[in-house]
N, C-alpha and C positions, 0 to 999 in steps of 0.2 A: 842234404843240408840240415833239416830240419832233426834227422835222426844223430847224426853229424855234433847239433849242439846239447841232444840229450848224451853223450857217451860220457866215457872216463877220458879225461886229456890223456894219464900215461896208456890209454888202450887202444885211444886214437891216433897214436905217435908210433905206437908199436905195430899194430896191427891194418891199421890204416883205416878208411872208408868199409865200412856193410852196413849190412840192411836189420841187420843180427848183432849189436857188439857184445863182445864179451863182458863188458860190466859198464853200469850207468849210470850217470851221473848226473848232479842237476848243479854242479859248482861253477859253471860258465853263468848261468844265470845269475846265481850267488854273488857272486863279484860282480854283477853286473845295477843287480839290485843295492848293492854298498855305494854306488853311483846316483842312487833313487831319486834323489833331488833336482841333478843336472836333467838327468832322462827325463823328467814328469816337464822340467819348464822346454824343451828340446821335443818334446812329443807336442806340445802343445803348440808351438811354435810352426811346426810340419801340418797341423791337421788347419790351424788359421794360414798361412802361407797357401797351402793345396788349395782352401776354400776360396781365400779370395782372390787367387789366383785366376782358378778356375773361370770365377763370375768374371771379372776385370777379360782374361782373354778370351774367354767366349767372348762376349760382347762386343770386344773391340774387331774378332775375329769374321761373328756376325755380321755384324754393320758392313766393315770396307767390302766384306763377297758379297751382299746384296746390291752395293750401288756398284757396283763394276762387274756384275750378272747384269743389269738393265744397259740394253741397246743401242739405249735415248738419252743417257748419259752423257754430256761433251769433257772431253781427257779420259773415258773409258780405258782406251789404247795405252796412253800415257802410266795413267795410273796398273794399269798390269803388266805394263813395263819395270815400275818401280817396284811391284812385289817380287817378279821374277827374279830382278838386278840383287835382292839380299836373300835369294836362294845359292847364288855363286860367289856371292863379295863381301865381304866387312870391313871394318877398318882397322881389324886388328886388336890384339890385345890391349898393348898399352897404352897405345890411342881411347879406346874403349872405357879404361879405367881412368884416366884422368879425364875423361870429360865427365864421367857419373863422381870419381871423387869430389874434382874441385869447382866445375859447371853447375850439377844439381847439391853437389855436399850427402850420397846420398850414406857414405858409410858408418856401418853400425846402428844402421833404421833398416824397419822391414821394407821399406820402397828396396834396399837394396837387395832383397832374396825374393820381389816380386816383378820390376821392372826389368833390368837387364836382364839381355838372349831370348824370354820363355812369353811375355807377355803378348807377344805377334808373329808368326811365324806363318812364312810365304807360302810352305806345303800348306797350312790348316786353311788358308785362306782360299788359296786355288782349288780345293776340295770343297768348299764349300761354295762355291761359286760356280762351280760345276753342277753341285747337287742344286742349286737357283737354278740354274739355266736351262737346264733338260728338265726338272722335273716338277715345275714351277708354272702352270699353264697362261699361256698371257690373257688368254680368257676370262679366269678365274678373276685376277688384277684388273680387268676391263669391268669387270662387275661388280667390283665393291670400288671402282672410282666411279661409276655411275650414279651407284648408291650412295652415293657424296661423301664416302672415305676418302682423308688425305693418303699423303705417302706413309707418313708414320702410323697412321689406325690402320690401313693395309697389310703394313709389314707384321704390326704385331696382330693383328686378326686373322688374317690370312696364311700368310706366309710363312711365320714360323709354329700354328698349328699344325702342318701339315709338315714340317722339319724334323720332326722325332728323330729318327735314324742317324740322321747328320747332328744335330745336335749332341746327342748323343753318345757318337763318335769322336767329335772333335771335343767333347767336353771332360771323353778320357782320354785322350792322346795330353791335353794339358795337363790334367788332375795329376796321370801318370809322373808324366816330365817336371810339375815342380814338384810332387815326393819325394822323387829320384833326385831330386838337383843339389848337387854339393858345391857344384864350380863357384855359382857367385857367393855360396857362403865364406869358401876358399879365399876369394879377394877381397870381397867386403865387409865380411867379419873378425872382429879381433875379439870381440867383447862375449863372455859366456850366455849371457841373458838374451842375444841373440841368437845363439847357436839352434840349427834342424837338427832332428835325428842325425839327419846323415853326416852332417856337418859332428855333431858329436862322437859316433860310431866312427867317422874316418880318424877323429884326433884320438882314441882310444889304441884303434890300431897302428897310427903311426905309434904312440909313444911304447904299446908293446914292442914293434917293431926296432925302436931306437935302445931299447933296454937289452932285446935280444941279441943285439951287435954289439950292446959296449957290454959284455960281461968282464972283462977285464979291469973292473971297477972293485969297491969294497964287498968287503962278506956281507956287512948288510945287503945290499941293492942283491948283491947273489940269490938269499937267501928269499927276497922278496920274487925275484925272476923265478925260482925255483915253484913259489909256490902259485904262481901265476897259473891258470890256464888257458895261455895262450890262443892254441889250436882251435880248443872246443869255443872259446871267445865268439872268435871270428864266424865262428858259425854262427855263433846263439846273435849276434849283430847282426848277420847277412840275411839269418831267415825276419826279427824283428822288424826288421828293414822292409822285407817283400812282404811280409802276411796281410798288411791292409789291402794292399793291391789283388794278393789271391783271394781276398775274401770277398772283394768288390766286385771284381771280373766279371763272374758267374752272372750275374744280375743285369751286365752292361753286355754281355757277350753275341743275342738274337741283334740288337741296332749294330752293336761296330761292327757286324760281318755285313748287315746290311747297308750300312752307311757306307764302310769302304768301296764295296761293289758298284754301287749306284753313283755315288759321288767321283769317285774314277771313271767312269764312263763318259767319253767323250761324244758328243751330237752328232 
């Protein structure tokens, strides 16, 4: 991919995918850099969305698998019933969208590319609640409520000192999922100044894609498709797109092997 959007468009149409192309180019980026403006507020828009994202679902993620990991909790039952029930159910798309359009009014605001689908999610929760449960000693908790810690100086003195892993974990499964996220930009955006990366990289390649079907249009538009490059675009967008996450990875990689492992295991 990454070699992909360094080629020649006519060398990658011709000759297709290597490792090796015949001549190289940096004109994908070129055109893409003539965009500069859009991109830089779209970039920014991706890195605050991912940040506060992040903080806003961890936290809310945190919370509800701590009190539905405790025992002595009354609706414990209940309440993991309810998480379970929007692992298999929603209400649908367009259910969905008019209650965030006309309910909360959230379209063309960041609430709308941070609350809907990604802010809660019943796998991050149930994993986390896992990693509570088994590896969370009631001992531990018995001794800082002795020491006349409430519930809340517990949790954050105790309890999520000893969370690293899981934390973690579920704070790149989020981070990941709103980078990646185009869908709600898809419905709730209309207006540029809201637009994510992705959300801007999808509208680039549909309208390449819309210009490559209708060539049967004037010699202008022809001559503009002509000098388009397309192909190597799509590259130079797909790897832009991943590079934060490759380059993040590495760093997060010893806890998410260890969170997942631990946090999936059941007692």
């Amino acid at each position: 991919m990454a070699i992909a959007s360094f080629t020649d468009n006519d060398t990658l149409n011709l000759y297709g995918y290597s490792f090796f192309p015949e001549e190289w180019s940096l004109e994908a980026y070129e055109f893409l850099l003539k965009q500069s403006g859009v991109i830089s507020t779209s970039f920014f828009n991706s890195i605050f969305v991912t940040f506060a994202g992040t903080i806003l679902g961890l936290s809310t993620t945190v919370l509800l698998a701590y009190a539905i990991s405790r025992r002595d909790l009354i609706g414990r039952r209940a309440l993991m019933f309810f998480v379970f029930f929007t692992m298999l159910f929603n209400g649908g798309m367009v259910p969905t969208y008019l209650m965030y359009i006309q309910l909360f009014g959230i379209k063309n605001t960041y609430g709308a590319l941070l609350f809907p689908h990604l802010l809660v999610n019943g796998f991050n929760i149930l994993l986390v609640r896992t990693f509570f449960a088994n590896n969370v000693p009631e001992a531990l908790l018995e001794a800082a409520r002795i020491d006349g810690a409430g519930e809340l100086r517990t949790f954050l003195s105790v309890v999520l000192p000893i969370s690293k892993p899981i934390l973690a974990t579920v704070g790149l499964l989020i981070g990941v999922g709103y980078w990646n996220d185009w869908y709600n930009g898809l419905l709730f955006v209309t207006e540029v100044p809201y637009y994510t990366l992705q959300n801007f990289l999808n509208k680039i390649m549909m309208d390449l894609q819309f210009l490559s079907q209708n060539m049967s249009v004037t010699s202008d538009v022809n001559s503009i498709i002509a000098n388009v490059p397309s192909s190597t675009v799509r590259m130079a967008m797909a790897f832009i797109g991943t590079l934060p996450v490759i380059v993040i990875f590495p760093f997060f990689q010893k806890y998410f092997t260890k969170g997942i492992a631990v946090g999936a295991m059941k007692e």
